[in-house]
N, C-alpha and C positions, 0 to 999 in steps of 0.2 A: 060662511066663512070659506074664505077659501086657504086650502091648504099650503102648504111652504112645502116645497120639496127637501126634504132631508137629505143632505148632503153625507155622504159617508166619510168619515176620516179616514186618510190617506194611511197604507197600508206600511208598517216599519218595516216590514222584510223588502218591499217594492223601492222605498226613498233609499234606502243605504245600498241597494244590489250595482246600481251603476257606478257610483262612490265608489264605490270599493274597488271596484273593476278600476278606475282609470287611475287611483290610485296605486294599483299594485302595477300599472301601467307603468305611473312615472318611476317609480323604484326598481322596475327593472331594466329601465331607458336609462337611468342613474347609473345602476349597477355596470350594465356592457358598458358606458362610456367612461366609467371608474377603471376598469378594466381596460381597457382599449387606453385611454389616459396612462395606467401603470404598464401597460407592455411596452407601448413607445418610451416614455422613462427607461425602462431595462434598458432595449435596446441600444438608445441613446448611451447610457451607461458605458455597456459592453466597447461600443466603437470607442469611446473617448479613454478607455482604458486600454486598448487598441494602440492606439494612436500616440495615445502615452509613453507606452512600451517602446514603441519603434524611434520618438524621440530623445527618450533616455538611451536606445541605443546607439543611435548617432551620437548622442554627445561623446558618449566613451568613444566612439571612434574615432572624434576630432580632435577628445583630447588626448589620447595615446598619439596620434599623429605630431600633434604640437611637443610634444615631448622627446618624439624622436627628431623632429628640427631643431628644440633647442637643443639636443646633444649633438648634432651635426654643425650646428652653429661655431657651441665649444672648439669639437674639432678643427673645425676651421679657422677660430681665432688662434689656434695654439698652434696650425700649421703657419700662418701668415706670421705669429712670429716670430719663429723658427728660421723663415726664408730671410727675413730679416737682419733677423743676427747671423747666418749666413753670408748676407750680403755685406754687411757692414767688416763682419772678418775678411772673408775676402777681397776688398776691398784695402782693408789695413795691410793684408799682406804681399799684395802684390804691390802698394806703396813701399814697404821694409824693403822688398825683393828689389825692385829696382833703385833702390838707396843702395843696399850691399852691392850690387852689380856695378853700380857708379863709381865705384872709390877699388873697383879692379887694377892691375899693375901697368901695364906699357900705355901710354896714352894714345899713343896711335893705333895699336893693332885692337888694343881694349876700346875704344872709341869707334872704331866703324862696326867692331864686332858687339859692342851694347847699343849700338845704333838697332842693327842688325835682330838685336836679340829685343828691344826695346819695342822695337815693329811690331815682333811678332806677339810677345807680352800685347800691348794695346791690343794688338787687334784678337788673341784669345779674353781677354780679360773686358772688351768692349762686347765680345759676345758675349762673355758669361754672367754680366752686367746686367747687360740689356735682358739676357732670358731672364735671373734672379729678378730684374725691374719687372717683366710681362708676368713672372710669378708670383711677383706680390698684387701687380693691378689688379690680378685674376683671381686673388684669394679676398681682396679688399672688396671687389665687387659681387663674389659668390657670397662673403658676409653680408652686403647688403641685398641680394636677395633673401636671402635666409632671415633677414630683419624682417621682411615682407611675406615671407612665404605663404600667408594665405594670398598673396597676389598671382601664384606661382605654378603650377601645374608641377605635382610633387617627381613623376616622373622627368621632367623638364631641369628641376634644379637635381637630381642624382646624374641627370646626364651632362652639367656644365660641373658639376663637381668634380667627376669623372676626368674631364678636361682638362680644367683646369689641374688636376692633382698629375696626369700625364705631362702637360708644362713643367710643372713644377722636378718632379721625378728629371726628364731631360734637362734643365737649367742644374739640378741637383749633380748628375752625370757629368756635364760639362765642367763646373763647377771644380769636381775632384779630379777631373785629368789636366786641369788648369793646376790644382795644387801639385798631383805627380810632377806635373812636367818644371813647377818651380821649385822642386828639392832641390837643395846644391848636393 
């Protein structure tokens, strides 16, 4: 007979040793890429919380901005119409004024002399018209920037404001020496 060679069974400490190994392998490939995974997440985090912050602070920028245009707005509806009814009283009065002035005594000497006076009436009262009128175009049209002013470079509209309210101010000036000078 011939013999069979006996085969030894495979050894339990030899089958599981590499097992194990690449097993403890993938759970530590796991692990750093768990890890590696959670730090970019932080990261990530951190910037968009970042980011966040600096958006919330521009909003409050933009809206205190907005805030002080529409009070300037206010302002400037309430001067335009101020000039207005300025313009319109002055207007009635220098109409009264030259009513009174017409029904004066001598007809002839009163006649060349409210000619005379009549001239110069128009032509103060033609200027101080026409400024009141460029005062109000200028407050009508600073309103409508001010409607738009995010279209506006904010230092751009303080500085027609500025101008504008200089107009205004001289048209205002003229204005009062146009009434001194019509006292009777």
């Amino acid at each position: 007979m011939t013999e069979v060679p006996v085969l030894a069974a495979p050894d339990p400490a030899q089958a599981t040793g590499p097992r194990r190994g690449r097993g403890s392998r993938v759970l530590a490939v796991l692990l750093v890429a768990t890890i590696a995974v959670g730090a970019y997440l932080w990261v990530t985090t951190v910037r968009w919380q970042r980011s966040s912050a600096d958006w919330q602070e521009k909003a409050h920028e933009y809206a205190e901005e907005v805030a002080s245009l529409r009070m300037q707005l206010e302002g400037a509806s309430t001067e335009l119409q101020a000039a207005r009814d300025q313009l319109s009283t002055a207007t009635a009065r220098i109409t009264d004024l030259a009513n009174e002035k017409a029904q004066l005594g001598d007809e002839n000497v009163v006649s060349q002399q409210y000619i005379d006076y009549q001239t110069q009436v128009s032509a103060a009262a033609a200027t101080v018209a026409s400024a009141l009128g460029q005062c109000v175009s200028g407050q009508e049209q600073l309103v409508g920037y001010l409607k738009d002013a995010d279209q506006y470079e904010a230092a751009d509209l303080r500085r027609y404001e500025r101008q504008v309210n200089a107009l205004c101010a001289d048209a205002e000036n003229a204005n009062e020496s146009l009434q001194q000078e019509l006292q009777p």
